[in-house]
KEVEXSE-690717 format. One record per residue: x, y, z of N, C-alpha, C in turn. Coordinates in pm, whole numbers, padded with zeros to 5 digits, always signed. Layout:
BEGIN
XYZXYZXYZ...
***
This chain:
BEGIN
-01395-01369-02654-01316-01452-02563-01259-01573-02637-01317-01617-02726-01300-01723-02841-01180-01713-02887-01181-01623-02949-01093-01527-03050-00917-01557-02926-00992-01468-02822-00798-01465-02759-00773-01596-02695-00853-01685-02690-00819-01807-02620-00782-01887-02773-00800-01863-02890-00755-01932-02982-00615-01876-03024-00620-01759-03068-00491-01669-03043-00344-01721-02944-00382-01739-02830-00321-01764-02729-00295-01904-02710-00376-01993-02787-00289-02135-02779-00220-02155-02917-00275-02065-03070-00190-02046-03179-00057-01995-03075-00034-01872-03021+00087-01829-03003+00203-01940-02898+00146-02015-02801+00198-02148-02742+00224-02237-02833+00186-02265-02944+00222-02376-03052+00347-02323-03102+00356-02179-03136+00453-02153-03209+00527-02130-03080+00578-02118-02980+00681-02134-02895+00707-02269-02872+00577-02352-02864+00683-02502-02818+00760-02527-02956+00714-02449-03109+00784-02525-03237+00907-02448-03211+00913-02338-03149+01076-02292-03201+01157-02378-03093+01113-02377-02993+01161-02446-02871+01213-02599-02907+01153-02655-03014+01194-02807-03017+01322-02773-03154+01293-02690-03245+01372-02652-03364+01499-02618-03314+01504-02542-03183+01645-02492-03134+01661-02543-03003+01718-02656-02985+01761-02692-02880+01865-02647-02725+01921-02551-02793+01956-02475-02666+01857-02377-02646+01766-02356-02685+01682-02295-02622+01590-02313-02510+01632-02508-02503+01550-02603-02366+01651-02535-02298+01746-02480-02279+01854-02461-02180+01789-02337-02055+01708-02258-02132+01640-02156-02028+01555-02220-01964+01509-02198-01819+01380-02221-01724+01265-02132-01744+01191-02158-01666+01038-02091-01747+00956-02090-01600+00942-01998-01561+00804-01995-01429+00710-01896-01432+00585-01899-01388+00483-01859-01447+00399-01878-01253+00325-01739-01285+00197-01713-01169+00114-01625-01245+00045-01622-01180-00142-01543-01190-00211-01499-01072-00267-01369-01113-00355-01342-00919-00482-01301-01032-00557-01319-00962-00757-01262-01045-00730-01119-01035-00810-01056-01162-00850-00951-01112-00978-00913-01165-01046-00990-01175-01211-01001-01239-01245-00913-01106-01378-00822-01113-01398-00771-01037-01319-00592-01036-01235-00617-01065-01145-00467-00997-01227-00365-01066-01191-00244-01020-01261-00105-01065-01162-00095-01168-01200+00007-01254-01121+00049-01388-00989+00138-01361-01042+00186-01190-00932+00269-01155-00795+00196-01085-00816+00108-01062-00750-00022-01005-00650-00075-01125-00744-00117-01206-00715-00213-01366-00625-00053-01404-00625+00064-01391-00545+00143-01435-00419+00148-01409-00438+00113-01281-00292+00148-01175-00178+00010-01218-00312-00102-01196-00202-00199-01212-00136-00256-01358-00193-00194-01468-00163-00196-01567-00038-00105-01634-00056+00028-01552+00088+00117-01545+00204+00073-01447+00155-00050-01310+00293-00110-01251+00313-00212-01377+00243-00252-01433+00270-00412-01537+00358-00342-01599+00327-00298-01707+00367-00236-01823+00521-00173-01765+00553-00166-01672+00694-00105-01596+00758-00213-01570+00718-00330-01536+00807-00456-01472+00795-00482-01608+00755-00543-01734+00738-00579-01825+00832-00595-01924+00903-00702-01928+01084-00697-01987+01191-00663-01936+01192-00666-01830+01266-00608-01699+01381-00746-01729+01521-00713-01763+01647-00823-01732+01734-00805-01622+01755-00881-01551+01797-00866-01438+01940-00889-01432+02054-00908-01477+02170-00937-01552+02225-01056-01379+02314-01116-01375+02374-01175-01288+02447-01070-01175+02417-01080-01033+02492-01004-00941+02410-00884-00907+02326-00818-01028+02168-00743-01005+02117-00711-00953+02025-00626-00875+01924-00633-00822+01798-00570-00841+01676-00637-00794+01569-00548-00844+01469-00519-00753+01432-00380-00818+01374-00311-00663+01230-00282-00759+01129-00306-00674+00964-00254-00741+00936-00112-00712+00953-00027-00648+01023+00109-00631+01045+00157-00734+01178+00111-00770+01264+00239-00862+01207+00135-01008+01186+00032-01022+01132-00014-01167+00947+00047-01133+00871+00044-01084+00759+00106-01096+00780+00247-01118+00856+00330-01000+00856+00501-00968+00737+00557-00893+00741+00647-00905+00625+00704-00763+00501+00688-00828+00418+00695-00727+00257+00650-00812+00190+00750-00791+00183+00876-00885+00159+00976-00835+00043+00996-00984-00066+01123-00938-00160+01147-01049-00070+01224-01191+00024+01224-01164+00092+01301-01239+00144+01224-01306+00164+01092-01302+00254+00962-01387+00114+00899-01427+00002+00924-01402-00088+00850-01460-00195+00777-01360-00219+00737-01227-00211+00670-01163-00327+00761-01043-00447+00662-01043-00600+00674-01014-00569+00657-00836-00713+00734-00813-00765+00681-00644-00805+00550-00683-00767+00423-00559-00841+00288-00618-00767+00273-00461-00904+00179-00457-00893+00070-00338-00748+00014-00313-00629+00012-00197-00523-00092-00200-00539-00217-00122-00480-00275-00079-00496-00418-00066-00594-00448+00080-00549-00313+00198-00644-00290+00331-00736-00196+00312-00759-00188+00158-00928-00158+00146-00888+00027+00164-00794+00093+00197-00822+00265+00176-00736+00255+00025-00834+00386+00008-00840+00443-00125-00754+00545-00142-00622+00511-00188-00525+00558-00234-00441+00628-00372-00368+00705-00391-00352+00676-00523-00246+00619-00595-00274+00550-00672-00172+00389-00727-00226+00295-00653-00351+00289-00560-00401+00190-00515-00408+00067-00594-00387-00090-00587-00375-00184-00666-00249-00226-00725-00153-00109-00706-00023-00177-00739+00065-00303-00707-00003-00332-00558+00091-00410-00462+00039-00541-00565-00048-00542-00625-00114-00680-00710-00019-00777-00768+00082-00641-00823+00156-00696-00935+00336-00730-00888+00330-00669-00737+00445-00751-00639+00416-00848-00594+00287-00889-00603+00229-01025-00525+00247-01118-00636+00233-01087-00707+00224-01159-00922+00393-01191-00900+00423-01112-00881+00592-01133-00893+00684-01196-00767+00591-01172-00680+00698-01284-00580+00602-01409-00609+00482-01440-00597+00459-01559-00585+00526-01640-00738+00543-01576-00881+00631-01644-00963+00778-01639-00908+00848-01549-00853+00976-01586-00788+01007-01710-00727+00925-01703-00569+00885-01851-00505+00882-01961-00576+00882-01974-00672+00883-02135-00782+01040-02119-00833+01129-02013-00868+01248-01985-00929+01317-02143-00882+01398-02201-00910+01496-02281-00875+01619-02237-00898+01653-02120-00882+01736-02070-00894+01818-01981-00754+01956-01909-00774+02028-01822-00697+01974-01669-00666+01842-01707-00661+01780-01571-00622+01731-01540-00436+01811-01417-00407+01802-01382-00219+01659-01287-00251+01574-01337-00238+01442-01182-00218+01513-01112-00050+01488-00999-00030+01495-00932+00030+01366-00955+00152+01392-00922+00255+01256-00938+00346+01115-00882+00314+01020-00936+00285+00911-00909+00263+00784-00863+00354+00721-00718+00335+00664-00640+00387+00484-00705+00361+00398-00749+00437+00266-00802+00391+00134-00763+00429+00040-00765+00420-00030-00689+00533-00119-00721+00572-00085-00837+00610-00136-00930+00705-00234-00934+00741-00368-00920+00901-00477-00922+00903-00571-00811+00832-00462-00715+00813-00558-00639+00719-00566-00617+00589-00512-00724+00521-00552-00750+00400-00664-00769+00365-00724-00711+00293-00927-00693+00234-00929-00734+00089-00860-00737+00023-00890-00781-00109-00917-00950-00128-00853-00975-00253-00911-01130-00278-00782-01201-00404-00689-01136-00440-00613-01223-00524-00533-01313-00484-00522-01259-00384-00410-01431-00312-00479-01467-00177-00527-01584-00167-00549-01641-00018-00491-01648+00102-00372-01621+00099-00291-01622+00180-00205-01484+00179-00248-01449+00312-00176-01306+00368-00049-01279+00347+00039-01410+00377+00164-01385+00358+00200-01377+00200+00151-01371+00115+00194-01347-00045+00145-01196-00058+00030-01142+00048-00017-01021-00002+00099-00886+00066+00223-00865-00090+00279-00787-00058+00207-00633-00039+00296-00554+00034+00297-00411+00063+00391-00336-00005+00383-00215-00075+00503-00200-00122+00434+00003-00092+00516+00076-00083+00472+00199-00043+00604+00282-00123+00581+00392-00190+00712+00454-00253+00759+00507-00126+00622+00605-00136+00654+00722-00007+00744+00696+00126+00687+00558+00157+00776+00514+00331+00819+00438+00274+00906+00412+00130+01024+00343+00137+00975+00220+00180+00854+00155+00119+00851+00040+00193+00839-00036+00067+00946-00143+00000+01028-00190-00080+00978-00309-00091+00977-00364-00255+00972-00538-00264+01088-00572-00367+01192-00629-00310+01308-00656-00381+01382-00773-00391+01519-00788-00489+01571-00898-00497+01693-00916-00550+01797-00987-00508+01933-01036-00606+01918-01115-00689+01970-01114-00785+01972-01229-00846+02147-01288-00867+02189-01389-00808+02324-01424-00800+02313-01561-00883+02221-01615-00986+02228-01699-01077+02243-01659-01228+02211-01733-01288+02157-01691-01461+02055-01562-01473+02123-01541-01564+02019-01340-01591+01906-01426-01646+01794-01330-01567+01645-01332-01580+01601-01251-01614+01511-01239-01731+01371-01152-01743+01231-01178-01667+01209-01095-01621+01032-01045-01619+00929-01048-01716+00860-01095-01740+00756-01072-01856+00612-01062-01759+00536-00981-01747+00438-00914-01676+00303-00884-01821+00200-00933-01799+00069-00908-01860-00035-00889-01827-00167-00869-01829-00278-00856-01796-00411-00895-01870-00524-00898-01838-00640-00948-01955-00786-00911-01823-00876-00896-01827-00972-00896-01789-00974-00949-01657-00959-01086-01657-00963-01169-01556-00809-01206-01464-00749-01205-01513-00589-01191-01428-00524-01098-01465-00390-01111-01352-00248-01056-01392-00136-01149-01364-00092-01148-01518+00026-01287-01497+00138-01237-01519+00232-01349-01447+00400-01283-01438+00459-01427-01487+00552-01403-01570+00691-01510-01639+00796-01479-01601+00882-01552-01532+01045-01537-01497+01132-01669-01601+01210-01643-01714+01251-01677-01779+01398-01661-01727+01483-01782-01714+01609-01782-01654+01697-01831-01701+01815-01796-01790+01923-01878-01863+02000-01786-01930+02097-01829-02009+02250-01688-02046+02205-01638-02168+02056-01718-02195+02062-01686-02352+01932-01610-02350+01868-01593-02249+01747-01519-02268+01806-01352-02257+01670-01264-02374+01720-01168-02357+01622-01089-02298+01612-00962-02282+01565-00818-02286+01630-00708-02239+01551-00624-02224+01618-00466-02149+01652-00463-02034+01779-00417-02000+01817-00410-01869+01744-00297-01790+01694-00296-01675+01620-00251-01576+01626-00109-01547+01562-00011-01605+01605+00132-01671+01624+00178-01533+01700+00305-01556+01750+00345-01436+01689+00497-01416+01588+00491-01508+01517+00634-01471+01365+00632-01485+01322+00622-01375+01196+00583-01372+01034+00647-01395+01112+00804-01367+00983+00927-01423+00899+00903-01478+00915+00855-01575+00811+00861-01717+00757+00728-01750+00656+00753-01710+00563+00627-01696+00529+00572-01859+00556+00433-01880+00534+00376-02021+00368+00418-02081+00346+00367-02182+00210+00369-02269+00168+00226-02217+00034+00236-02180-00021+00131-02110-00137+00063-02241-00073+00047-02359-00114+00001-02463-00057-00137-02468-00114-00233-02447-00065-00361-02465+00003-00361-02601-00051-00326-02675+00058-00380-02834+00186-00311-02843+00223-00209-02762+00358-00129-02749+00448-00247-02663+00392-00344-02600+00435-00453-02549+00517-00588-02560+00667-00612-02552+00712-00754-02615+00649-00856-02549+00740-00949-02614+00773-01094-02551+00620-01164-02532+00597-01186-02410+00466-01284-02332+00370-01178-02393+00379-01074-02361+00249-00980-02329+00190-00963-02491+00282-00965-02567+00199-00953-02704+00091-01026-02758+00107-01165-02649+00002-01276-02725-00104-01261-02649-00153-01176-02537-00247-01158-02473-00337-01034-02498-00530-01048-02553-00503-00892-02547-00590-00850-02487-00621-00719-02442-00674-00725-02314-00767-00612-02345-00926-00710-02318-01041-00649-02359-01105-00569-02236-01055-00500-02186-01107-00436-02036-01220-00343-02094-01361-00393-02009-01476-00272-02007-01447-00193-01871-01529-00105-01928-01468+00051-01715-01603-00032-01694-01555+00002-01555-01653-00069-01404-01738+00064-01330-01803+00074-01311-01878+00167-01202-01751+00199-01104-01767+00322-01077-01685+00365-00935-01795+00369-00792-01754+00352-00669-01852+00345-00587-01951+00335-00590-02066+00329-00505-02139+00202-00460-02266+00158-00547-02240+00041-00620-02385+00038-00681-02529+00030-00623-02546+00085-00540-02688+00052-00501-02746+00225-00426-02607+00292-00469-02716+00442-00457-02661+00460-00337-02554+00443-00255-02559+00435-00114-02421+00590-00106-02443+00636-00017-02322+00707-00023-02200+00680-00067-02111+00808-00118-01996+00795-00152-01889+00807-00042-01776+00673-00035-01680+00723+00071-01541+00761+00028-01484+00853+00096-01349+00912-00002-01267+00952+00116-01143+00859+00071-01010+00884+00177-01002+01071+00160-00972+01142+00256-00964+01245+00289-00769+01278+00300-00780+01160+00397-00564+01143+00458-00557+01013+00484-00460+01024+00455-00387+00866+00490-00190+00904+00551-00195+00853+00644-00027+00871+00710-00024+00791+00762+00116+00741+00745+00192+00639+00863+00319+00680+00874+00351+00635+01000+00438+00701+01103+00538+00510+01151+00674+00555+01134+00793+00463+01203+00782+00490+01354+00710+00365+01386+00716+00402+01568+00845+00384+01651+00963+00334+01573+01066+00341+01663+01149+00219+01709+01024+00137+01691+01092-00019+01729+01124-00049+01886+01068+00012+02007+01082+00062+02134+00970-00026+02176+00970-00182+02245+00839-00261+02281+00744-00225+02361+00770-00114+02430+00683-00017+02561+00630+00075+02437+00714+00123+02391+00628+00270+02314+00541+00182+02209+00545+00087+02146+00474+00051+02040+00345-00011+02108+00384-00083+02247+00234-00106+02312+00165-00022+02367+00230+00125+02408+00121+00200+02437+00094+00254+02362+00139+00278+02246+00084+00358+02074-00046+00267+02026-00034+00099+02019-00097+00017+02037-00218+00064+02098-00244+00003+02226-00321+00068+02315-00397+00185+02233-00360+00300+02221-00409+00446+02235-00477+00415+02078-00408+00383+01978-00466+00329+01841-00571+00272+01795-00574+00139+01984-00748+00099+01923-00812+00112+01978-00792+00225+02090-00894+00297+02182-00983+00372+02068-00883+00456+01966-00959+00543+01840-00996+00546+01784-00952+00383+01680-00987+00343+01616-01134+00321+01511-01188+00381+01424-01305+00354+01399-01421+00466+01468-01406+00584+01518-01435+00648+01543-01510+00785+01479-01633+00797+01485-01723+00909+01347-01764+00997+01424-01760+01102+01336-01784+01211+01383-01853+01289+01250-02046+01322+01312-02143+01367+01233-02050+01551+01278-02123+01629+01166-02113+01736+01142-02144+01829+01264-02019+01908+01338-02056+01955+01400-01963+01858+01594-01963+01760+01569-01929+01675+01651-01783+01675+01698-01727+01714+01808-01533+01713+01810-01529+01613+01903-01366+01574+01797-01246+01480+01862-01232+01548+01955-01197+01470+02039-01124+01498+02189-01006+01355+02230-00880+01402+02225-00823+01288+02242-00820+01249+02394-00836+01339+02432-00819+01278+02583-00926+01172+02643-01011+01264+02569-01173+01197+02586-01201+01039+02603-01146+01047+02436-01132+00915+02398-01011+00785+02431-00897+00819+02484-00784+00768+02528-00809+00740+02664-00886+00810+02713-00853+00805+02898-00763+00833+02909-00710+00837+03066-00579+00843+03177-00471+00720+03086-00354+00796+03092-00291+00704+03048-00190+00676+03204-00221+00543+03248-00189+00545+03381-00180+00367+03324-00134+00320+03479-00074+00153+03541-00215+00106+03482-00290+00181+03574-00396+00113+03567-00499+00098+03449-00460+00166+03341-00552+00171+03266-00476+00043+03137-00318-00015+03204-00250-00078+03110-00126+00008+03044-00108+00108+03089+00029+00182+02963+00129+00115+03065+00231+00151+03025+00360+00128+03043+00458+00276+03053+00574+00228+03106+00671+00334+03116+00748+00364+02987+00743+00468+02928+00817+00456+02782+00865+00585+02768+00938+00583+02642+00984+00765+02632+00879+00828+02533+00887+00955+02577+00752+01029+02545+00847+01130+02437+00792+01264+02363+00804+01309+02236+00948+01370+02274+00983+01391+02423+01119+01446+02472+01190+01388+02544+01123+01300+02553+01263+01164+02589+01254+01120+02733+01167+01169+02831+01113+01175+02938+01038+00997+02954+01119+00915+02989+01037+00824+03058+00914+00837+03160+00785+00782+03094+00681+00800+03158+00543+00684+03130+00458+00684+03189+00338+00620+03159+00285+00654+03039+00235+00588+02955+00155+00631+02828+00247+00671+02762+00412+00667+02801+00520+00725+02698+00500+00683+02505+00465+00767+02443+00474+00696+02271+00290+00733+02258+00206+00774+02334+00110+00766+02275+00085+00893+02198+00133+01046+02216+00132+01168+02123+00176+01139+02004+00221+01001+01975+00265+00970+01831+00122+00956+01720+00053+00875+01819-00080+00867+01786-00207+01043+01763-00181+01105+01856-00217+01239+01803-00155+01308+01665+00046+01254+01722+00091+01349+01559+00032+01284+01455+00005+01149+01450-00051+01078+01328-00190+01104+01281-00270+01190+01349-00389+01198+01349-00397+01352+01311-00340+01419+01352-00266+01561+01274-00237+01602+01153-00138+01489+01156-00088+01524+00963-00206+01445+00840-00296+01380+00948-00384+01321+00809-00542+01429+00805-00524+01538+00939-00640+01597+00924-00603+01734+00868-00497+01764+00917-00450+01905+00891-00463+02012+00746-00499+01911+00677-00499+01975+00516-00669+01919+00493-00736+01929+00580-00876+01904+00542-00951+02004+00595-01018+02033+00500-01137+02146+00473-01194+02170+00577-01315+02051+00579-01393+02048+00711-01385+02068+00838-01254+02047+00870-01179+01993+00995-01151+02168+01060-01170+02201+01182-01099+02297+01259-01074+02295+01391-00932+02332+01421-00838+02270+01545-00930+02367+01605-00983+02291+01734-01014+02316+01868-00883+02337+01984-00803+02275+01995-00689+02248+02070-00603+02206+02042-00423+02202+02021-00331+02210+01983-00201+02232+02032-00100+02171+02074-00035+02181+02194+00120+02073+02115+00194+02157+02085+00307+02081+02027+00467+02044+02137+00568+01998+02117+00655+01943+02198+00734+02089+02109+00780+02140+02084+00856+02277+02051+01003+02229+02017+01108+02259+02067+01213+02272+02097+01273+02188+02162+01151+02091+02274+01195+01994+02359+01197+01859+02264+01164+01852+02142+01151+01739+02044+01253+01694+02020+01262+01527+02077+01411+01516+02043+01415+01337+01970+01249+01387+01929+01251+01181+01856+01290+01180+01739+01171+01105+01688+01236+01092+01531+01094+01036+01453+00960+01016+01558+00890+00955+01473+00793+01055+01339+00826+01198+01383+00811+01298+01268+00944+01369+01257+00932+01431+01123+01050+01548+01097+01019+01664+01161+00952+01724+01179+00953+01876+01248+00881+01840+01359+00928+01923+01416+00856+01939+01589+00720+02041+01562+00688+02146+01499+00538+02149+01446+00455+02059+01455+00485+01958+01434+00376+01840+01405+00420+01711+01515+00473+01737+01612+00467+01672+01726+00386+01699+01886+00247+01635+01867+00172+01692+01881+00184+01679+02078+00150+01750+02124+00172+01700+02311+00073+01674+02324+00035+01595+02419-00077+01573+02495-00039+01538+02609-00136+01564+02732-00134+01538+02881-00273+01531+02930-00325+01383+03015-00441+01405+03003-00457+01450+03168-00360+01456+03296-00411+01492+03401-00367+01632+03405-00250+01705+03338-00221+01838+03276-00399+01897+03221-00472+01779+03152-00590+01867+03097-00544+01958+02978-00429+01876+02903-00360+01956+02789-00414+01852+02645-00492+01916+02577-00576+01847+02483-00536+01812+02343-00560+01732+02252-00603+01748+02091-00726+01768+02064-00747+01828+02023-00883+01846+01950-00949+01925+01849-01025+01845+01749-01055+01965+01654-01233+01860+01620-01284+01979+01511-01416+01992+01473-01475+01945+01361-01543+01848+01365-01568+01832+01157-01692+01874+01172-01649+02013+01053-01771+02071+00998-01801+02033+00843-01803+01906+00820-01880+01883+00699-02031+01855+00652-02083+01770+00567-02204+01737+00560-02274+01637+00567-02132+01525+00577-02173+01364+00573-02131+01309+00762-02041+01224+00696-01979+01176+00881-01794+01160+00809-01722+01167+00918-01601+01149+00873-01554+01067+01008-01506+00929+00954-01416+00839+01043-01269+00854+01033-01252+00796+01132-01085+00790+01190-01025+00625+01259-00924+00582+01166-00945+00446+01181-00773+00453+01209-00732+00406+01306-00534+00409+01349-00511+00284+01372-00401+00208+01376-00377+00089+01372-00216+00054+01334-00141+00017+01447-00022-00048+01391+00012-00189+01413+00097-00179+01265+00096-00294+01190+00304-00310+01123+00345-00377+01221+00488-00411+01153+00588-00290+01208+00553-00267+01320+00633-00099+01384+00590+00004+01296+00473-00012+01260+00445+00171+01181+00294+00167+01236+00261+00302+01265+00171+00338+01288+00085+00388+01192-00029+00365+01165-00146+00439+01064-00238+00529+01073-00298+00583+01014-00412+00667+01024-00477+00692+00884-00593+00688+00835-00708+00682+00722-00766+00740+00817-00877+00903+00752-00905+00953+00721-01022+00930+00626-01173+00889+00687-01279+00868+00523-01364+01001+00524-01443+01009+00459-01581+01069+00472-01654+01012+00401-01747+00999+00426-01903+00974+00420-02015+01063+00393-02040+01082+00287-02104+01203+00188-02265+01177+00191-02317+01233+00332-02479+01226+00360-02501+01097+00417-02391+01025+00454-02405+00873+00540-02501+00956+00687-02580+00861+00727-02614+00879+00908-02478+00803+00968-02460+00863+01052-02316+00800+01154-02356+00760+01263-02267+00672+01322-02292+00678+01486-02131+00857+01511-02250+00894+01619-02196+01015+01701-02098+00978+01802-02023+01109+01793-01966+01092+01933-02034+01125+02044-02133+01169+02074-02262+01191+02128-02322+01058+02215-02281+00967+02086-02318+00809+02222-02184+00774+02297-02088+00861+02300-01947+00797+02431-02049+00827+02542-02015+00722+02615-02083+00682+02759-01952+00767+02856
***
C-alpha cells in the first residue's frame, strides 16, 4: 500500500511539473469523484472493472453525445461479465456496473461546463448497496430495457478517465480544446483487457492490487441464486399502475417450500371497489376493476417459465384478444379472473424454498425470482 501511495503522489508531482512548465495547459479544467468499493465480491470488482476499462479515455468531441449503453455494450457472460449483486441487492449478470454511472455522474455534477445529462433513472428506496449515500446519485442503467445514463456535451471536448484500486472507483472529466484521447468507439462487442497497464492517462498511475473475496455466505448458511429476473413497461396509465401496484405487494416476498403452489388468485384476492382496485384497462382493453393486474401474473411468468423446478398448475392466456403492449406476444399475456375462478398457478418442486418478490418502481414493473438451497422457509401453508 506504501509502494502505490508513493507511486501515486511521485506521479501528481510530475503532472503539477508539466502543468506549471506549459502554461496553456492551466487552460483545461479538471474534476474528479470516487464511490468505495472495499467490500465488493470479486465478481462485482469483475464487472465493474470491464464497465471502467470501457469508459476509460472516452473523448467526447463538442456537440457529442455519450451514452453508458453503447460505450459499456451488453453485459453478457459472453463479454466477460459475472453473477454479482446490483445496486437492489438481485444477483444479476454485469451486476455492479451501475457503480461506475454513479462514478460518472456524480464527477459530471461538479463539470462547470455546457453539459445537458439526459434524465436520470435511480433506484431509489430500493437501493441496498453502500457507495453513494444518497439515492438520488444511485444510477440504474439496464442494456436490456434500454434503460440509459447519458449526456451532451455542447462545451469544450472532454475526456473520461475511469480507474479502480481495491478500495474505490474513480472518475476524471478533463475539459478544454487541448485535451486529448479516443473518440467514443462506435462498436462496442468486444469487451477491452481488464489489465490495468493496457490502460492510459489517470489509470496508469494507479495499480490495482485486488485479492478474490468469498462468494456467498460466510458463515455456512445457505446459498441464494437469482433463478429470473423481468421487468415489464406498465404503460404509464395512473389506474393501471395502482392496481399493478396493489396486486405487486399483495405478492411480494412470498416462499414457497418444495412441493407448495402459487395461486394467484389466492394470494391477490377479489379484485373489486372494495378491496381498493380501480377501473382500468385490462390485457384487451376492456375497462374494468383490477384492470392492469394480469400484468403482474405475465411478469411472474416470464421469470418462472424457464425454471426447472417450477410446473404450471394453471394457465390461461389473453390469445388474439391482446391488444396492449406491456409484453410482445400474447403467449405470455397471462389472464386471470378471480370471480370467473380462472387461475395462475404453478408448483415448486425443488429442494430448498424459492421466493417471489414484484415491485414497481418508475412505471416498470419487476419480478426476482431467488432460491434458497436447503433454507427452512415460511410456507404457503401459513396463508390464513
Amino acid at each position: 500500500m506504501l509502494k502505490k501511495t508513493i507511486a501515486l503522489t511521485l506521479a501528481l508531482s510530475v503532472l503539477l511539473a508539466c502543468l506549471a512548465a506549459d502554461p496553456a495547459a492551466l487552460a483545461s479544467e479538471y474534476y474528479s469523484a470516487r464511490t468505495p468499493l472495499s467490500g465488493s465480491s470479486s465478481a462485482k470488482i469483475n464487472n465493474v472493472a470491464l464497465a471502467v476499462e470501457a469508459i476509460n479515455g472516452t473523448r467526447v468531441p463538442t456537440g457529442r453525445s455519450f451514452s453508458f449503453n453503447e460505450t459499456v455494450g451488453r453485459r453478457s457472460e459472453s463479454r466477460g461479465y459475472m453473477k454479482a449483486p446490483n445496486g437492489r441487492g438481485a444477483i444479476v449478470t454485469g451486476g455492479g456496473v451501475a457503480q461506475a454511472a454513479a462514478t460518472l455522474y456524480l464527477t459530471l455534477l461538479k463539470v462547470r461546463s455546457d453539459i445537458v445529462i439526459d434524465p436520470v433513472k435511480t433506484y431509489g428506496s430500493r437501493f441496498t448497496d453502500n457507495y453513494v449515500s444518497d439515492t438520488d446519485y444511485a444510477v440504474v442503467t439496464d442494456y436490456n430495457a434500454d434503460i440509459d445514463f447519458s449526456f451532451t456535451n455542447y462545451g469544450e471536448v472532454l475526456v473520461i478517465d475511469m480507474w479502480y484500486n481495491s478500495d474505490y472507483v474513480y472518475c476524471s472529466v478533463t475539459v478544454g480544446d487541448d485535451v486529448f484521447g479516443p473518440v467514443q468507439s462506435e462498436n462496442t462487442d468486444n469487451a477491452k483487457s481488464a489489465d490495468p497497464s493496457a490502460w492510459g492517462s489517470w489509470s496508469d498511475w494507479v495499480v490495482s492490487t485486488l485479492e478474490p473475496q468469498p462468494e456467498g455466505d460466510s458463515d455456512g448458511g445457505p446459498e441464494r441464486e437469482l433463478l429470473g429476473s423481468v421487468c415489464l413497461n406498465t404503460g404509464g396509465d395512473y389506474d393501471v399502475v395502482y392496481n399493478v401496484s396493489l396486486a405487486a405487494d399483495s405478492i411480494t416476498d412470498t416462499t414457497l417450500n418444495r412441493g407448495d403452489v402459487f395461486s394467484f388468485n389466492d394470494i391477490v384476492g377479489p379484485r373489486t371497489q372494495a378491496y381498493g382496485y380501480r377501473r382500468a384497462l385490462n390485457g384487451r382493453g376492456a375497462k374494468v376493476y383490477g384492470g392492469g393486474v394480469a400484468q403482474v401474473a405475465s411478469v411472474i411468468w416470464l421469470a418462472i417459465k424457464d425454471i426447472r423446478d417450477v410446473s404450471i398448475v394453471e394457465k390461461s392466456t389473453y390469445g388474439s384478444r391482446y391488444n396492449q403492449t406491456y409484453v410482445d406476444s400474447s403467449a405470455d399475456a397471462i389472464l386471470t379472473d378471480y370471480s370467473a375462478g380462472r387461475d395462475f398457478s404453478f408448483r415448486y418442486n425443488g429442494f430448498g424454498s424459492m421466493t417471489i418478490y414484484t415491485y414497481v418502481q418508475d412505471g416498470w414493473l419487476y419480478c426476482d425470482i431467488y432460491e434458497d438451497n436447503g433454507a427452512s422457509a415460511w410456507s404457503l401453508d401459513n396463508v390464513g
